[in-house]
C-alpha positions in Angstrom: 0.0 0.0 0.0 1.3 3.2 -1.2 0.7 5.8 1.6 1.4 9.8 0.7 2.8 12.1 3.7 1.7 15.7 1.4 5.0 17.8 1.9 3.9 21.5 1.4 6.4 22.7 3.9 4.4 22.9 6.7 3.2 20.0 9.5 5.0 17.4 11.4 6.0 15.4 8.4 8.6 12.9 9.9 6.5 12.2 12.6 3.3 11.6 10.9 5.3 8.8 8.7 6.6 7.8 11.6 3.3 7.2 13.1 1.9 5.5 10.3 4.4 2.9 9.8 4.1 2.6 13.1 0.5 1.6 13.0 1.3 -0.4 10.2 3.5 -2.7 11.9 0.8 -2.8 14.8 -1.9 -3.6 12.2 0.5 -6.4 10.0 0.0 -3.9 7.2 2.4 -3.5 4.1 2.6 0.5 3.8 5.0 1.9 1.9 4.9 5.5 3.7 6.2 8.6 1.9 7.0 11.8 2.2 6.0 13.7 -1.3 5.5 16.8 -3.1 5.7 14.8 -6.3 2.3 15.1 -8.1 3.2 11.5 -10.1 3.2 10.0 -6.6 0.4 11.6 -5.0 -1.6 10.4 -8.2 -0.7 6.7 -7.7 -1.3 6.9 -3.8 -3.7 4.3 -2.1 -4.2 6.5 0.8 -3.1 10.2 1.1 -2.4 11.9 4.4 -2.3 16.1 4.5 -0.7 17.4 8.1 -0.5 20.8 8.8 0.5 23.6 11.5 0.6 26.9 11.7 -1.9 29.6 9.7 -4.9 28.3 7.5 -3.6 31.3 4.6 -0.2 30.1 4.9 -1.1 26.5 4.6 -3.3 26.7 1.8 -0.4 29.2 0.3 2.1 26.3 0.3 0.4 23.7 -0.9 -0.7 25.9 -4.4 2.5 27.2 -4.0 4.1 23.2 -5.3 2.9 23.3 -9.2 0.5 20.6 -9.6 0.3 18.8 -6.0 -3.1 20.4 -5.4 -4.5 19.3 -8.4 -3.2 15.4 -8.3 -4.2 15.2 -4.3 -7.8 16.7 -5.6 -7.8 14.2 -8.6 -6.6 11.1 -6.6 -8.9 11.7 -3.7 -12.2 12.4 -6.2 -11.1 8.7 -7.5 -11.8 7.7 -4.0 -8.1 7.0 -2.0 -9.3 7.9 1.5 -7.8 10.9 2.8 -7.2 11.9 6.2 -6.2 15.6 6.9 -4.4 16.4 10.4 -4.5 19.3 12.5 -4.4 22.5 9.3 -4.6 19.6 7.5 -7.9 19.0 8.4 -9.1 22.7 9.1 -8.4 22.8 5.0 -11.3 20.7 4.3 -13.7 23.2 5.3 -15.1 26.2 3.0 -13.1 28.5 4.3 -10.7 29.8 7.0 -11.0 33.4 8.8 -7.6 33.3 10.4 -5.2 36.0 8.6 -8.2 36.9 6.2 -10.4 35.1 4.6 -9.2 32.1 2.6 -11.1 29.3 0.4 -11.1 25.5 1.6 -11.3 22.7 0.1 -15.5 22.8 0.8 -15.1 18.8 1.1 -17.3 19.7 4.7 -19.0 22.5 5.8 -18.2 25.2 7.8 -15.3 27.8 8.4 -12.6 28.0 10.8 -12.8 30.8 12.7 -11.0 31.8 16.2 -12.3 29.5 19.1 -14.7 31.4 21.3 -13.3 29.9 24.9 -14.8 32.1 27.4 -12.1 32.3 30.4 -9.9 30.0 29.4 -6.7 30.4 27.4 -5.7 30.2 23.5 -4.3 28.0 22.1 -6.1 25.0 23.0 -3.0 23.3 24.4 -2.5 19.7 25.3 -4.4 16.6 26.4 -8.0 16.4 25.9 -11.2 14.0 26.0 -13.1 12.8 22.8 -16.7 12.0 22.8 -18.4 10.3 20.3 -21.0 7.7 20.0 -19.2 4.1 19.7 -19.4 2.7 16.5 -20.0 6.0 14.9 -17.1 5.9 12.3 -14.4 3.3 11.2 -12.0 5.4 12.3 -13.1 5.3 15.9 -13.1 1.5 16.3 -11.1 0.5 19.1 -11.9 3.2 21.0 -14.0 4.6 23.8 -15.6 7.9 24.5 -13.5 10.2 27.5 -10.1 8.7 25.7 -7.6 11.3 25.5 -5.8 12.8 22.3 -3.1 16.1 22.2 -4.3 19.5 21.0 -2.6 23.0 19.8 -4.8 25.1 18.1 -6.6 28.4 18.4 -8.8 28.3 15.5 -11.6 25.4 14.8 -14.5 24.7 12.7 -17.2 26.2 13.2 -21.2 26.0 11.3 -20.0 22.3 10.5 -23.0 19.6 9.4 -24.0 17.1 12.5 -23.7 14.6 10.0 -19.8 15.3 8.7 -18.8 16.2 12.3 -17.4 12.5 14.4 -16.0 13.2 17.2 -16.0 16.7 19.8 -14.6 17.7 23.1 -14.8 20.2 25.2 -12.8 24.0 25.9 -14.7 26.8 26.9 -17.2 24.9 25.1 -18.3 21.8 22.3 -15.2 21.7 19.7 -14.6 19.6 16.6 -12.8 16.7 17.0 -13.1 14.8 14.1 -14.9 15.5 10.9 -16.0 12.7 8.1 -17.4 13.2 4.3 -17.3 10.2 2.5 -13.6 8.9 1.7 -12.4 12.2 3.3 -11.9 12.1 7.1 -9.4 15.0 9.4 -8.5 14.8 13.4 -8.5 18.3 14.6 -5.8 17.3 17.2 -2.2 15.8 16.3 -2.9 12.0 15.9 0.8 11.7 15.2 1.2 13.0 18.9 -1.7 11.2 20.5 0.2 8.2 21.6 -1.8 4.6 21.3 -5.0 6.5 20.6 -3.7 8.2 17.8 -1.5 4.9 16.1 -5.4 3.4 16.5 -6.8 6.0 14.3 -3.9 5.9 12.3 -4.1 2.2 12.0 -8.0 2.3 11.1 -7.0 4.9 8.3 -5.1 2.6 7.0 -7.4 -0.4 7.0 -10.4 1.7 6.1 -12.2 1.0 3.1 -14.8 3.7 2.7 
């Protein structure tokens, strides 16, 4: 299984192919994980994974920015490789982001990504967190249980999202996206590739998913 690791110059590359051949090995899975800005690759990928950190703009800037990388990760992913966008990665899925103006999505869910409103507590969302969902909910969740933990850092999340596309929430200064689904298209708000056995789990459903 070819796996594609986007590299637009922005995200925790290394250690999100490093978590997946992780939860490979767990699963007994043959992925061959890379890290690519090579359109030809990308267009032969059996499942494509987009991190991200930092700004929305910026992200979405970099990944234009690598002549025809947005086009063959569109193209391969309407030809139904699942896709699973981390962090930026998966803010980018949504219509558009408000943070540093306003910038198109992808509009593979809806909603925007504006600033989090968290009443007294602080920004960014910042470390460990509880995810609620209803059990057997998604493929991606199997394996796991509602209150399980998974690491944050972010200060802007999606917001006007569909009940239907939205998986998973927790819970700062109010009800925040967790996890978003649409199809063969799926993004973790938080950094799977830092989540320890929880994130390899989602990681490793990713991988076995067949949406």
């Amino acid at each position: 299984m070819l796996v594609a690791v986007i590299d637009y110059q922005s995200g925790n590359l290394a250690s999100a192919a490093r978590g997946l051949a992780l939860a490979a090995t767990q699963r007994g899975i043959a992925a061959d994980v890379r890290i690519t800005a090579d359109p030809e690759l990308v267009a032969r990928a059996e499942r494509i994974v987009l991190p991200g950190q930092g700004a929305f703009a910026d992200c979405a800037r970099g990944l234009k920015s690598v002549d025809g990388l947005e086009e063959a990760l569109f193209r391969r992913v309407d030809e139904g490789a699942p896709f699973l966008g981390i962090c930026v990665g998966m803010q980018l899925m949504a219509e558009r982001g408000l943070e540093h103006g306003v910038t198109p999505g992808f509009g593979w869910v809806r909603g925007e990504i504006a600033r989090m409103e968290v009443g007294d507590n602080r920004l960014p969302h910042m470390g460990w967190n509880e995810l609620q969902f209803e059990p057997g909910a998604h493929p991606l969740l199997a394996g796991l249980v509602p209150g399980d933990h998974a690491y944050f850092v972010h200060s802007y999340a999606l917001s006007g999202g569909r009940a239907e596309e939205i998986i998973a929430t927790t819970t700062y200064g109010g009800e925040v996206v967790a996890m978003v689904a649409s199809g063969n298209r799926a993004g973790t708000q938080f950094h799977a590739e830092k989540s320890q056995q929880v994130g390899l789990t989602i990681l490793g459903n990713f991988l076995a998913w067949t949406p």
